[in-house]
C-alpha positions as CSV (number, residue, x, y, z in Angstrom):
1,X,0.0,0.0,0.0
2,X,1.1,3.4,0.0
3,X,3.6,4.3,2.8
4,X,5.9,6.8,4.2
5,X,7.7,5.9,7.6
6,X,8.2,9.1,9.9
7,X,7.5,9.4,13.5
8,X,4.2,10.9,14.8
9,X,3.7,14.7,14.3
10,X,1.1,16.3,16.2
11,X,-0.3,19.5,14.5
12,X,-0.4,23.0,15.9
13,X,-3.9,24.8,15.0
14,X,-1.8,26.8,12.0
15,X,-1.3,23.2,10.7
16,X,-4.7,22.2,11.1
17,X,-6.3,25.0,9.4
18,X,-4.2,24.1,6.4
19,X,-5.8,20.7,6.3
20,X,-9.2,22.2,7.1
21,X,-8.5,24.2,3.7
22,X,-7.2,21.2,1.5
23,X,-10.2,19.0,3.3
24,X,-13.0,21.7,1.7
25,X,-11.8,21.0,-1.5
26,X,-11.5,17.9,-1.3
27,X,-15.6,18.1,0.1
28,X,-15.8,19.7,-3.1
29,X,-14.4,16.9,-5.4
30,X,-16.7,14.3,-3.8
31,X,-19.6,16.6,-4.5
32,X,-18.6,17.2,-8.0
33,X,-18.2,13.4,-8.6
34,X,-21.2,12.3,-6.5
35,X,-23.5,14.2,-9.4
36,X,-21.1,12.4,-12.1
37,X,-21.6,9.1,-11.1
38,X,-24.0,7.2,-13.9
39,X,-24.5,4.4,-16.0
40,X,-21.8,4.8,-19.0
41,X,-19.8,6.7,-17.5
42,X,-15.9,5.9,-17.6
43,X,-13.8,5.8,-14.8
44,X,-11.1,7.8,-16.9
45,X,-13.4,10.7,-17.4
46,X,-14.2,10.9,-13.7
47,X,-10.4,10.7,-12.7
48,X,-9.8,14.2,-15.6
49,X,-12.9,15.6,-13.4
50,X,-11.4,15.8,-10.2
51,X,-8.0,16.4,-11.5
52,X,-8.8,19.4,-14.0
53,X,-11.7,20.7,-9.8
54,X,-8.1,20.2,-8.2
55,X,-6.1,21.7,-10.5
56,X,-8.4,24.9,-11.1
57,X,-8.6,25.4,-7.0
58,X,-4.3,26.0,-7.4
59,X,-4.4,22.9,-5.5
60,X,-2.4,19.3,-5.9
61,X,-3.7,15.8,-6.5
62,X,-2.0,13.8,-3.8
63,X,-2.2,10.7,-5.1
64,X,-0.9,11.2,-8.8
65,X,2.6,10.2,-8.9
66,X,2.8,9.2,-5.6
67,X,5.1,6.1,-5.7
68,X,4.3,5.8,-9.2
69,X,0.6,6.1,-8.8
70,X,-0.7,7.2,-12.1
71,X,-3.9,8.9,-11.7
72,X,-5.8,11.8,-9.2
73,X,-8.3,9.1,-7.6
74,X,-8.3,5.5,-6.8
75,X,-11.7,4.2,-8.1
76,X,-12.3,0.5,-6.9
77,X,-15.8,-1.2,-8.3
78,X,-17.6,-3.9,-6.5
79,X,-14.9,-6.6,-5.6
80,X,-12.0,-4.0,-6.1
81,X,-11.2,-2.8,-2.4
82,X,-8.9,0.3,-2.9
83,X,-6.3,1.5,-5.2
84,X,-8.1,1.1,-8.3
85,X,-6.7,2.5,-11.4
86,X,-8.8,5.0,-13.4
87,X,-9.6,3.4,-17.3
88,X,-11.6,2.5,-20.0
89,X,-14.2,0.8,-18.1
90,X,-17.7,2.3,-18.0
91,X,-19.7,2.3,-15.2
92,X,-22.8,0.1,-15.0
93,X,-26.2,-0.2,-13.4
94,X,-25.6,-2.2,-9.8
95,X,-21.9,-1.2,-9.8
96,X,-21.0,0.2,-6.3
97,X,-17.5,2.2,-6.9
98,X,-15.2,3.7,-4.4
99,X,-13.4,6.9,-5.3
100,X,-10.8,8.1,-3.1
101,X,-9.2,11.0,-3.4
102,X,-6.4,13.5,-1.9
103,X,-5.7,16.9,-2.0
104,X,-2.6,18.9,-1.1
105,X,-2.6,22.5,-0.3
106,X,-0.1,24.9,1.4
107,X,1.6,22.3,2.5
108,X,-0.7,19.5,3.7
109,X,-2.7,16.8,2.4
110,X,-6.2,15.8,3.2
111,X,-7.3,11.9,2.4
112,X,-11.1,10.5,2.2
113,X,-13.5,8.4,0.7
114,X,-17.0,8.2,-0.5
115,X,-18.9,4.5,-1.6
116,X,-21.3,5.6,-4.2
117,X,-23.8,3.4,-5.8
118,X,-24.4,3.3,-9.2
119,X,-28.4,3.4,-10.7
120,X,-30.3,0.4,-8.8
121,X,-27.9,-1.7,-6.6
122,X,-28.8,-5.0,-4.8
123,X,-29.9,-5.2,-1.3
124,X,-27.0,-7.0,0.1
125,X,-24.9,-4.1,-1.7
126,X,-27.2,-1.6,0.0
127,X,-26.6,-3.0,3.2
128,X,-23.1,-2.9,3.0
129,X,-22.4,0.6,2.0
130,X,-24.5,1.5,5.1
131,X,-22.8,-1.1,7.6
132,X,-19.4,0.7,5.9
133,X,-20.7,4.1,6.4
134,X,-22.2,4.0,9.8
135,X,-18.9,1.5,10.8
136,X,-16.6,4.9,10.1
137,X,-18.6,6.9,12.3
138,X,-18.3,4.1,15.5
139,X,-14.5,4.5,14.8
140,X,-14.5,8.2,14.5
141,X,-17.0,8.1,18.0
142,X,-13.2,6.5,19.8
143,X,-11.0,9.0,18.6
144,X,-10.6,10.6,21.5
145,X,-7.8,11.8,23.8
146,X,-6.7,9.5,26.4
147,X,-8.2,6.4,24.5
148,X,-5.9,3.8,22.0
149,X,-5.8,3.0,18.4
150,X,-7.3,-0.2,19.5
151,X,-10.5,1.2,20.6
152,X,-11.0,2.4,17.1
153,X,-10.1,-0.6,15.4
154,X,-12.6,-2.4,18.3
155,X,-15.5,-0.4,17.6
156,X,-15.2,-0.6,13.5
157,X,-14.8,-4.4,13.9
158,X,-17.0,-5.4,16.4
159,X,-20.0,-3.4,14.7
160,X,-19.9,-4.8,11.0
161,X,-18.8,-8.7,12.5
162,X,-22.2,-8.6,14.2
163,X,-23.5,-7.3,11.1
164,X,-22.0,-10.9,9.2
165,X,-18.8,-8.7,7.8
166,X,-15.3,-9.2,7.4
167,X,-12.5,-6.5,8.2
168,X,-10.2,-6.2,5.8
169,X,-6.4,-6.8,7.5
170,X,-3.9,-6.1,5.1
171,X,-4.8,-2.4,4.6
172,X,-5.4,0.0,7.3
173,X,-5.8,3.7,8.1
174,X,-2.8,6.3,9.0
175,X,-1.8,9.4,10.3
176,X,-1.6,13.0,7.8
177,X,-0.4,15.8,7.3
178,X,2.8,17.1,5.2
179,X,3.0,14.1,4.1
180,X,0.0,11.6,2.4
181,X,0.7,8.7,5.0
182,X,2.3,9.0,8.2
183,X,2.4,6.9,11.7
184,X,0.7,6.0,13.4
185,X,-0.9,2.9,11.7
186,X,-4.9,2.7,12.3
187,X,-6.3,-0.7,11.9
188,X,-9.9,-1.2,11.8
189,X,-9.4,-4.8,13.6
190,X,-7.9,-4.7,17.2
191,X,-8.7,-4.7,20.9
192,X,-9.9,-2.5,23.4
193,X,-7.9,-0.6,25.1
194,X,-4.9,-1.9,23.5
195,X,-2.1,0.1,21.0
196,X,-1.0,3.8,20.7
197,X,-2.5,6.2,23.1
198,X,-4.3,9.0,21.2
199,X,-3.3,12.3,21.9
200,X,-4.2,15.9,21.0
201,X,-3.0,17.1,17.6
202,X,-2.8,13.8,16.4
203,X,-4.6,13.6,12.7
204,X,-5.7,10.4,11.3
205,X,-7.1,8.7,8.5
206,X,-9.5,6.4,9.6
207,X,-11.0,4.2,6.9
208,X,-12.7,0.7,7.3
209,X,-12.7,-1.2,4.2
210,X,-15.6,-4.1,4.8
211,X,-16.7,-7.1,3.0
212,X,-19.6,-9.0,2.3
213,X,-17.1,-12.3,2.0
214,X,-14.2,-13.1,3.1
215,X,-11.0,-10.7,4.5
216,X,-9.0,-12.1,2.0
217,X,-7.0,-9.7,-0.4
218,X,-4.7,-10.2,-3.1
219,X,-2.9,-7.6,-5.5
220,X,-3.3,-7.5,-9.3
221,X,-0.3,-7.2,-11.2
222,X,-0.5,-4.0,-12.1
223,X,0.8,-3.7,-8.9
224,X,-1.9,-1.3,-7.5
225,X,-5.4,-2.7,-7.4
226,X,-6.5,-4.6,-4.6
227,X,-9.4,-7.1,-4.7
228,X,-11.1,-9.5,-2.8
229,X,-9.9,-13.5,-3.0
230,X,-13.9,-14.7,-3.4
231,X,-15.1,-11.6,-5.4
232,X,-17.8,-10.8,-3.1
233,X,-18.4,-6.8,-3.0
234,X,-16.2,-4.7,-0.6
235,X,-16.8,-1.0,0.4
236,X,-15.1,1.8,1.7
237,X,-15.4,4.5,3.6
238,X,-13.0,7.5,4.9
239,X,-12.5,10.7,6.7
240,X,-9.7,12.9,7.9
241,X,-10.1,13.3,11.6
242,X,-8.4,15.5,14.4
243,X,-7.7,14.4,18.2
244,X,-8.6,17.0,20.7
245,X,-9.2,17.4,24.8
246,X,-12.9,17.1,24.0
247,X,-15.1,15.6,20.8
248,X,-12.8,14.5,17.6
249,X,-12.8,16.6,15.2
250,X,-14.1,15.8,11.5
251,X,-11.7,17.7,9.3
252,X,-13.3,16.3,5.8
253,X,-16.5,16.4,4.7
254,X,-19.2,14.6,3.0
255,X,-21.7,17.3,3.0
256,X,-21.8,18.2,-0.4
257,X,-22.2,14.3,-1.6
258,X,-26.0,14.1,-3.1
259,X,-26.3,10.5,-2.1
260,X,-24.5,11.5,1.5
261,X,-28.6,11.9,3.0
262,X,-30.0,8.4,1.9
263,X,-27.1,6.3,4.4
């Protein structure tokens, strides 16, 4: 997966009003995408969309070039997990599609992602997306001061395993800032009360990736895309989210997302 090693840097509120500015872009994109996301359309033209939204905002994609990554967003469809690669394929009726997306501006990056479904989607697909969904916001609910990593990775797994789901383990969440991925890992699988102690400052990435089947993964060989072993549907969901002496702190949003008020 992607990855930078550096020790944990807790962000002053100059630093996190930087993020807060890359993060409303980044809103922005997911809106602009949300009311793009159709039945024949490719996942090419989407990628040009939020590059040309980034580009016009004096902003940067953080994802293209990263490590060789070729394109602005990482669009994963139905058994794809994350780090799809934008191409020729068009979307379809009963597709669900993941599009994850960075942004870097003054400095530092802001990272989420947004499950959208495409036309008419199957029940078990709608059910997902929501377990997903509501699963980020149980996680988001434990990042708080004085609490551990594991009690975020607790409450994402032990909410969608009741629900029949399986955790992804081979990809997890991270910290941000000046750069895309920093420490401290976040899995969304872990114990109570166990791991890193959370502390103010800290920013995160928290993102469960859940699936209908199996946990199982494995990599294509364009080195990038990751998909489930039993090609059972997987979702994903993510915000960017500050550590503080009282409530956490969402720094993204998915307010401008059309579909965002039917989950």
């Amino acid at each position: 997966m992607f990855w930078e090693r550096s020790k944990i840097v807790y962000k002053s509120g100059e630093d996190i009003e930087l993020i807060r500015q890359s993060a409303e872009i980044l809103g922005q994109v997911h809106g602009l995408i949300s009311n793009e996301i159709k039945e024949g359309i490719s996942t090419l033209k989407l990628d040009k969309i939020a590059h040309d939204f980034i580009k016009d905002h004096k902003a940067v994609p953080s994802f293209l070039n990263y490590r060789g990554f070729p394109s602005t967003l990482c669009i994963s469809v139905n058994q794809t997990v994350v780090h799809g690669l934008p191409g020729k394929y068009e979307l379809r009726n009963g597709d669900i599609v993941s599009i994850d997306c960075g942004v870097l501006l003054n400095g530092f990056h802001a990272d989420s992602a947004y499950t959208y479904s495409v036309g008419n989607i199957t029940t078990e697909k709608k059910n997902l997306l929501k377990a997903t969904h509501d699963s980020l916001y149980k996680g988001i609910e434990n990042t708080k001061q004085g609490l551990r990593i594991g009690d975020i990775a607790f409450a994402i797994q032990s909410y969608v395993e009741n629900l029949g789901y399986s955790v992804v383990r081979d990809l997890v969440g991270h910290g941000v800032g000046k750069n895309l991925h920093e420490e401290p890992e976040v899995p969304n699988f872990g114990k109570r009360g166990k791991g890193l102690k959370l502390i103010k400052g800290m920013v995160l990435a928290i993102e469960p990736m859940i699936n209908v089947g199996k946990k199982d993964v494995y990599q294509e060989n364009d080195g990038w895309t990751i998909n489930t072993d039993d090609g059972k549907p997987s979702a994903h969901f993510e915000h960017t989210v500050l550590v503080t002496d009282s409530q956490p702190e969402i720094l993204t949003t998915f307010k401008y997302i059309k579909e965002e008020q039917k989950l």
